[in-house]
C-alpha positions as a LaTeX table, in Angstrom:
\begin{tabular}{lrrr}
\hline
Residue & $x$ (\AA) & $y$ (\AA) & $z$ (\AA) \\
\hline
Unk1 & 0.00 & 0.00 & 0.00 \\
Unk2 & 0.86 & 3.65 & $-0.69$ \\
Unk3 & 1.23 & 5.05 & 2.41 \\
Unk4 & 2.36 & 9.11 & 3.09 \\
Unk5 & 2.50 & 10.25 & 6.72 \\
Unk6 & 1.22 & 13.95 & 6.48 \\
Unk7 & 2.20 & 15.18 & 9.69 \\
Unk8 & 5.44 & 14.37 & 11.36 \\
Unk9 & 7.72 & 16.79 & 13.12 \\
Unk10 & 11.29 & 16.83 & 12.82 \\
Unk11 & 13.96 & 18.08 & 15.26 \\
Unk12 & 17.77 & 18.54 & 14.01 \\
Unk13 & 20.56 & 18.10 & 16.56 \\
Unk14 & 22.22 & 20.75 & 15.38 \\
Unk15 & 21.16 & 23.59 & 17.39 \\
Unk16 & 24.30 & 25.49 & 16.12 \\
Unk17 & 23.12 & 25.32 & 12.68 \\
Unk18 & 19.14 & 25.16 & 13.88 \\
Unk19 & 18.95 & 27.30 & 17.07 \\
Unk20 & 15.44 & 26.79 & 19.20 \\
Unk21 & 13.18 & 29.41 & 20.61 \\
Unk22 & 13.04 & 29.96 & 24.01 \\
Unk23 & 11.82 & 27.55 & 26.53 \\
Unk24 & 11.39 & 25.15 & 22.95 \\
Unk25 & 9.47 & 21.96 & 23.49 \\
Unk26 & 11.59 & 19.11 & 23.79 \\
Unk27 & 10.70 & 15.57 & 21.69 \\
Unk28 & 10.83 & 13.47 & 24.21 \\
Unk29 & 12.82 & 10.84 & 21.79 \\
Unk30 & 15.31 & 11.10 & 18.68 \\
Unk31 & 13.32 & 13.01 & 16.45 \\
Unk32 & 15.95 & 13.79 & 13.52 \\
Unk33 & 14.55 & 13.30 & 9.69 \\
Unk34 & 16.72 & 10.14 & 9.92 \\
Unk35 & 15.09 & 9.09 & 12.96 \\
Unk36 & 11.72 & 9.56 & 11.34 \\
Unk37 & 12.21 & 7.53 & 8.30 \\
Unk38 & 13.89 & 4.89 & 10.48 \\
Unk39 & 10.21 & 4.77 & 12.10 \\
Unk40 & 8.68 & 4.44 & 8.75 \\
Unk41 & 10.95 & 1.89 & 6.95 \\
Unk42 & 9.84 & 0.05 & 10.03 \\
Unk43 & 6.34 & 0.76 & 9.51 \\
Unk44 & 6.45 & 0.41 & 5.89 \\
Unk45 & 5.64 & 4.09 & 5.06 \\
Unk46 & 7.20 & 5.83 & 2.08 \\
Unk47 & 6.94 & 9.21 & 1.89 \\
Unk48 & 6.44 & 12.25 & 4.37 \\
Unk49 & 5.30 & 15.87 & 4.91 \\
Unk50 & 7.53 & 17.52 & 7.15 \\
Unk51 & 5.38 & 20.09 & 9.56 \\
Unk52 & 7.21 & 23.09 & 10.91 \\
Unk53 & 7.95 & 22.56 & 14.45 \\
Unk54 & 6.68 & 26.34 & 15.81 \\
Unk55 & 7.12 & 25.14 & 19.20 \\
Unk56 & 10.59 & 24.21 & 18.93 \\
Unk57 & 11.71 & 26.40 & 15.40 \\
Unk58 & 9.00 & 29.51 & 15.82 \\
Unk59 & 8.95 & 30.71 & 12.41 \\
Unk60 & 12.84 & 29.50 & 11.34 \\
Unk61 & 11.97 & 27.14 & 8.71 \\
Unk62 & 15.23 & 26.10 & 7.88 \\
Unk63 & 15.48 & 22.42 & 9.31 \\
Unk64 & 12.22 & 21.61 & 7.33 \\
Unk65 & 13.45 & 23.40 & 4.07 \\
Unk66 & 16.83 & 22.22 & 4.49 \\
Unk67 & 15.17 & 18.53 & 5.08 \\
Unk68 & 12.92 & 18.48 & 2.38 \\
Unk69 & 15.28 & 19.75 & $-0.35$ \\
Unk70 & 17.81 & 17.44 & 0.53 \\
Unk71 & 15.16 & 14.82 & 0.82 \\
Unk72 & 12.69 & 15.33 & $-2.27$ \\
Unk73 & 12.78 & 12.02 & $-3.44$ \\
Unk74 & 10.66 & 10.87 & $-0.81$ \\
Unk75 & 9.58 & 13.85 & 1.06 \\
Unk76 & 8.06 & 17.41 & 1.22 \\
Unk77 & 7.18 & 20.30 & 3.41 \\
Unk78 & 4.53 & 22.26 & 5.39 \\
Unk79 & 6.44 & 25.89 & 6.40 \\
Unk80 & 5.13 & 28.08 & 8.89 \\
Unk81 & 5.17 & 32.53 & 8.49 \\
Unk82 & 3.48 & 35.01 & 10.49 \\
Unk83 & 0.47 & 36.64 & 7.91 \\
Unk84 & 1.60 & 39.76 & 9.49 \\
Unk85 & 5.21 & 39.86 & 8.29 \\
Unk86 & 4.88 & 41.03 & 4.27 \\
Unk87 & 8.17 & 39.70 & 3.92 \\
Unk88 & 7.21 & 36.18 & 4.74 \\
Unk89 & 5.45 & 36.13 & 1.30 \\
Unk90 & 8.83 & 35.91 & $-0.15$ \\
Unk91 & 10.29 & 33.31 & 2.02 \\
Unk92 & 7.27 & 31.68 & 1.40 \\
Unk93 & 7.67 & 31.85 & $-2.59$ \\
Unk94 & 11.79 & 31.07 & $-2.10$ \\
Unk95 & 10.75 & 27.80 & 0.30 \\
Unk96 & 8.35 & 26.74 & $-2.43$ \\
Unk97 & 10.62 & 27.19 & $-5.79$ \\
Unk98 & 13.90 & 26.42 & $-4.32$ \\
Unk99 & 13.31 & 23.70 & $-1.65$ \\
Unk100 & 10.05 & 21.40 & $-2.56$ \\
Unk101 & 7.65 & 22.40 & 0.05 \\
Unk102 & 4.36 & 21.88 & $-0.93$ \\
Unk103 & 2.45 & 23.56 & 2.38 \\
Unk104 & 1.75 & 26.45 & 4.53 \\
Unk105 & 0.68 & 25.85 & 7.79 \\
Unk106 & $-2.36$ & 28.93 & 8.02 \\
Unk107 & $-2.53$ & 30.72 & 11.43 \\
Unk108 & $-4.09$ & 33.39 & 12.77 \\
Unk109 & $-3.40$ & 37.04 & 12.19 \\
Unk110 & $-1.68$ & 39.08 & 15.67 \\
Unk111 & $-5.31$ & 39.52 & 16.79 \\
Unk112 & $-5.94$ & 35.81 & 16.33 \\
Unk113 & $-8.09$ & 36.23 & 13.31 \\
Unk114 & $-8.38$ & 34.98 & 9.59 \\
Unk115 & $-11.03$ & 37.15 & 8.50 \\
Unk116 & $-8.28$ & 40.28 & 7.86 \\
Unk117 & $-6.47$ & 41.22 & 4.95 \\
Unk118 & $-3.25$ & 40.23 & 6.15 \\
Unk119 & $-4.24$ & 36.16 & 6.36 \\
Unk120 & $-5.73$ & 36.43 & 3.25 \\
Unk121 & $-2.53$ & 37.91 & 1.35 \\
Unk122 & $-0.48$ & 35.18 & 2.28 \\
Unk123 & $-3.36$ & 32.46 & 2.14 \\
Unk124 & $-3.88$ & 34.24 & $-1.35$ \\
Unk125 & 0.09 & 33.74 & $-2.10$ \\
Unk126 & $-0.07$ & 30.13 & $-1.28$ \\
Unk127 & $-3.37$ & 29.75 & $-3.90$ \\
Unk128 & $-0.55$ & 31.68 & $-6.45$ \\
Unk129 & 1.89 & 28.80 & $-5.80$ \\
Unk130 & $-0.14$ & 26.24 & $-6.26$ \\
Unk131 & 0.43 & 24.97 & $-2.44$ \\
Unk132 & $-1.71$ & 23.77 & 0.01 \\
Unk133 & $-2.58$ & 25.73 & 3.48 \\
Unk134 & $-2.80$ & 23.65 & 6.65 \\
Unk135 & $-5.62$ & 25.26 & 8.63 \\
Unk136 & $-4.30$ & 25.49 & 12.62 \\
Unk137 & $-6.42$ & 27.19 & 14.83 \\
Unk138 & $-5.80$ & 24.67 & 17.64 \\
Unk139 & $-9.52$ & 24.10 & 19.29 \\
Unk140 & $-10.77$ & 27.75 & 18.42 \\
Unk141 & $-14.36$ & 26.94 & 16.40 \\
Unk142 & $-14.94$ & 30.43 & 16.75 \\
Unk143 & $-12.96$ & 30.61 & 13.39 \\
Unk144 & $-14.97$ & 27.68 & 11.21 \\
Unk145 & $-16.69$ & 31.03 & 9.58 \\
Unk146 & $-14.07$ & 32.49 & 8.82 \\
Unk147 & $-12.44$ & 29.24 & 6.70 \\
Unk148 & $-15.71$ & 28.72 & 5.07 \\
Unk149 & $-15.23$ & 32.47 & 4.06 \\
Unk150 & $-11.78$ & 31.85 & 2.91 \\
Unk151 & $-12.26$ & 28.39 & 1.18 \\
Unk152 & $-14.98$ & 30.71 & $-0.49$ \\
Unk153 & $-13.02$ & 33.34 & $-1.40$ \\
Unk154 & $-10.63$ & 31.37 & $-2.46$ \\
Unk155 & $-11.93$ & 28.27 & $-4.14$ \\
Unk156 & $-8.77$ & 27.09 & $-5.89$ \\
Unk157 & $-6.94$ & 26.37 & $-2.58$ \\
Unk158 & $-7.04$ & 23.11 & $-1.19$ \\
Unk159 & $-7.31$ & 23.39 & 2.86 \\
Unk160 & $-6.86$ & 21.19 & 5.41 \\
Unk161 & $-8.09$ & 21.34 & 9.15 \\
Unk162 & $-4.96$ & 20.52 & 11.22 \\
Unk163 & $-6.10$ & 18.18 & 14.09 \\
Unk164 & $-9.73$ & 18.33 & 12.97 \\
Unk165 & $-9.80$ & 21.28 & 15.96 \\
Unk166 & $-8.34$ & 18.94 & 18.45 \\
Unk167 & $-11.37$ & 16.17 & 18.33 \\
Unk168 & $-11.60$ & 14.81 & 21.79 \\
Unk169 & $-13.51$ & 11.98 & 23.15 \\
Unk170 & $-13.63$ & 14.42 & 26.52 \\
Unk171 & $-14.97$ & 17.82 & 25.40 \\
Unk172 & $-16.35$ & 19.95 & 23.32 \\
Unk173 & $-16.80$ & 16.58 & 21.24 \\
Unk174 & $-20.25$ & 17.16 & 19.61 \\
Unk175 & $-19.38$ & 20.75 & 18.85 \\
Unk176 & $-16.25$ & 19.88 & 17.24 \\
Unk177 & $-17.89$ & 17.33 & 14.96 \\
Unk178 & $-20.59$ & 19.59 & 14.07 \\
Unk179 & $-18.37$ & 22.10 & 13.04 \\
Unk180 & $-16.45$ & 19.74 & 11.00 \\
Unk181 & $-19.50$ & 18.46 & 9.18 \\
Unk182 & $-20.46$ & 22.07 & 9.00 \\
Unk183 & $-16.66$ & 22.33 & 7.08 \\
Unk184 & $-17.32$ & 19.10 & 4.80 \\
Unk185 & $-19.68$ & 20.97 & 2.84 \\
Unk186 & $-17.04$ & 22.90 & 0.88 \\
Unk187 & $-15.34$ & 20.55 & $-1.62$ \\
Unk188 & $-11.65$ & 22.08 & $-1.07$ \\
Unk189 & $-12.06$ & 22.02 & 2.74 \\
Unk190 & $-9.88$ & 18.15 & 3.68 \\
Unk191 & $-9.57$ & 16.63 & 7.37 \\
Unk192 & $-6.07$ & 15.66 & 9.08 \\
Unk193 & $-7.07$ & 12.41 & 11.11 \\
Unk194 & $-4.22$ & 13.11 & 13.37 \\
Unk195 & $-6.56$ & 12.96 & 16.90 \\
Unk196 & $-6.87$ & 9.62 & 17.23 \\
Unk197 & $-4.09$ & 9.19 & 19.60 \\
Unk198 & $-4.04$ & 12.93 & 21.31 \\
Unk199 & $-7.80$ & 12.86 & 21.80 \\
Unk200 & $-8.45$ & 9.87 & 23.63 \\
Unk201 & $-9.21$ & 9.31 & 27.17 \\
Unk202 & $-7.79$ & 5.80 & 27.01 \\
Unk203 & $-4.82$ & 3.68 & 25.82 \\
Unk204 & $-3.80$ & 2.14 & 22.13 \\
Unk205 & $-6.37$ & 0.99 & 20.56 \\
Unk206 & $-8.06$ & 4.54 & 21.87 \\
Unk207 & $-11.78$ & 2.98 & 21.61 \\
Unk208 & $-13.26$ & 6.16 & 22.32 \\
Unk209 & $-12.04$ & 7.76 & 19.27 \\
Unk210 & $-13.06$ & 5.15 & 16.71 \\
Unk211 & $-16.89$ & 6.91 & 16.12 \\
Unk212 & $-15.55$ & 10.72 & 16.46 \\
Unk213 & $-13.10$ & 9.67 & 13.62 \\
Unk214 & $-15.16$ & 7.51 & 11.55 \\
Unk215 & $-17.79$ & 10.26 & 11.69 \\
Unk216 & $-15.24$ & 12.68 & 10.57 \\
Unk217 & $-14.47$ & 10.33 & 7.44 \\
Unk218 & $-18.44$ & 9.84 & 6.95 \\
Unk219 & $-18.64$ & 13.47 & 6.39 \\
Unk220 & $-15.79$ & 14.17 & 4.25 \\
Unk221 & $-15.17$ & 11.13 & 2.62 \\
Unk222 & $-11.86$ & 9.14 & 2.39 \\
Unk223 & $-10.83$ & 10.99 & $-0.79$ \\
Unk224 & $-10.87$ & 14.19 & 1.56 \\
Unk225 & $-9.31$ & 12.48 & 4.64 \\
Unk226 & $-5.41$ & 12.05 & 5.57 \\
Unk227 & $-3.60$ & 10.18 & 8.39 \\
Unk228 & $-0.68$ & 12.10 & 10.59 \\
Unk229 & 1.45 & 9.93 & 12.60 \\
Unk230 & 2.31 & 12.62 & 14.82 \\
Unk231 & 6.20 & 11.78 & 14.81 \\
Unk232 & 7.70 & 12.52 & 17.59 \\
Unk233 & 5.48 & 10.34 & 19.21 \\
Unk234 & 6.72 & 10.39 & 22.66 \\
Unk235 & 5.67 & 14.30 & 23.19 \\
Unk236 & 2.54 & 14.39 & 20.70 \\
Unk237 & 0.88 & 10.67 & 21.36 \\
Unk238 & 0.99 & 10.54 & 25.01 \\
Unk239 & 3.60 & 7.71 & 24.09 \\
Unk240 & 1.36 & 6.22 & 21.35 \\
Unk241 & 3.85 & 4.80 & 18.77 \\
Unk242 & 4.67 & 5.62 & 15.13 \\
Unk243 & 3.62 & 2.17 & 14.22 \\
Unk244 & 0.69 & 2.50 & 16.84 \\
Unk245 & $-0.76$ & 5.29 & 15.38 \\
Unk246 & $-0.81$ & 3.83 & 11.86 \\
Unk247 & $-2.29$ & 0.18 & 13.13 \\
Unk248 & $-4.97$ & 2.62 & 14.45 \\
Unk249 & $-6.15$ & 3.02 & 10.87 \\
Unk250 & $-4.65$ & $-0.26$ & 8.82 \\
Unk251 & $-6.29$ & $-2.63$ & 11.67 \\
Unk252 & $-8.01$ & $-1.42$ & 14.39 \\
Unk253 & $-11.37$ & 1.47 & 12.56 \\
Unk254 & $-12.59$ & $-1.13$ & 10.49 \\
Unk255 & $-11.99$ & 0.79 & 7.57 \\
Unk256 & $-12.23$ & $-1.12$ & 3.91 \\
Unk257 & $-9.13$ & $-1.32$ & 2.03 \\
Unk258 & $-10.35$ & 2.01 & $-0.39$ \\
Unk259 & $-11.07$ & 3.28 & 2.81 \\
Unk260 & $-7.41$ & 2.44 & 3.97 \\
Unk261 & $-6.14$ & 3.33 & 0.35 \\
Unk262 & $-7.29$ & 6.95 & 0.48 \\
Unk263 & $-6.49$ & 8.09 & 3.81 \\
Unk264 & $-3.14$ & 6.52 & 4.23 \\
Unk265 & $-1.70$ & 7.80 & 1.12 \\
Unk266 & $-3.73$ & 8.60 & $-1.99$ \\
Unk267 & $-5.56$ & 12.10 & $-0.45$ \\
Unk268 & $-1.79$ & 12.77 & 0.33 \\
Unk269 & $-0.15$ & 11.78 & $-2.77$ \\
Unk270 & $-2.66$ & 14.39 & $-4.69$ \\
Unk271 & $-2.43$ & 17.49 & $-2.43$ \\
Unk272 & 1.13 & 17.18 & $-1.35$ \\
Unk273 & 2.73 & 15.50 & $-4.15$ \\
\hline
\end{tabular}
């Protein structure tokens, strides 16, 4: 099977070359690019999307740019830039043409908003390039209008909800899932099924997750679905592992092999690659 993991982090030891932000958030476990495709050899995944690690990097893309240019063959990247720095639009162009990333990773503006000019010039800039944005507004559904506005606005882009806002199985579940469903509705709007392991109350297999997710693939369908192993796994699946969170989806949803075929690597394959 084709399979793409769409959302691992990556952490360079090299903090010479790579220096952190203050008070950075540590992996909790190797967490180089080599490390992660160690993990996926082992898993029997074959391509990646590197996601800017803000909480380590900030807005210093260069570990992910560096990674994914000298990686292309079997990887790309998701960058992330402040929509309030008008300079960003060019290291966003310069990441794009010179280094293979194939993302943005779409925040709020300084007043944690996307309805303002400034989110929709560089969301605009990434519809240019021909990239995808990766929607991350945490757990805040106070923004869903404002992405159906943009996904309006801006038809051509291809969007995807980072986290599905932080589905739980603990709270603010129903919300979340209505909002979502709310979200299907627009064709370029896709999910990240990365919450299986971060949402749940309980250990691997995370039983309490398995309707909230297969509700969220109900609604957008596996052709607008992707799985996220959430690499490093130690800090981002409550100790879940790489190949955990991918037996979540190969063996343990009950998914059918299209099912499987879709949301392990052939949603991927088309926006990323």
């Amino acid at each position: 099977m084709n399979i793409i993991d769409a959302h691992p982090h990556i952490y360079s030891d090299d903090r010479f070359k790579y220096p952190t932000i203050d008070d950075p958030w540590n992996p909790g476990e190797p967490a180089t690019v080599e490390d992660l495709k160690t993990k996926m050899d082992e898993s029997g995944v074959g391509r990646a999307v590197f996601i800017q690690t803000s909480t380590f990097y900030g807005h210093d893309n260069r570990y992910v740019m560096d990674s994914t240019h000298q990686h292309s063959e079997w990887a790309t990247g998701v960058v992330t830039l402040s929509p309030d720095d008008p300079q960003h639009l060019e290291i966003l162009e310069d990441a794009v043409t010179d280094f293979s990333v194939r993302g943005l990773r779409g925040t709020t503006d300084r007043n944690g908003k996307l309805d303002s000019p400034n989110v929709k010039r560089l969301w605009s800039k990434a519809s240019d390039l021909g990239i995808v944005v990766n929607c991350m507004v945490m757990d805040n559904l106070d923004r869903v209008s404002e992405i159906e506005m943009l996904a309006g606005e801006l038809d051509d882009l291809q969007i995807v909800i980072d986290h599905c806002f932080m589905l739980n199985a603990f709270r603010n579940t129903e919300e979340t899932l209505l909002a979502l469903e709310r979200l299907a509705n627009r064709p370029n709007i896709h999910a990240k099924l990365t919450s299986g392991t971060h949402g749940s109350a309980r250990v691997y297999p995370h039983e309490d997750m398995h309707t909230p997710l297969k509700r969220v693939i109900e609604a957008f369908t596996p052709q607008r679905c992707v799985w996220g192993s959430n690499f490093p796994n130690a800090l981002w699946s409550k100790g879940t592992s790489y190949a955990q969170n991918l037996s979540l989806f190969t063996d343990e949803l009950g998914l059918s092999e299209s099912d499987k075929a879709a949301i392990l690597g052939g949603t991927a394959e088309r926006l990323w690659f």
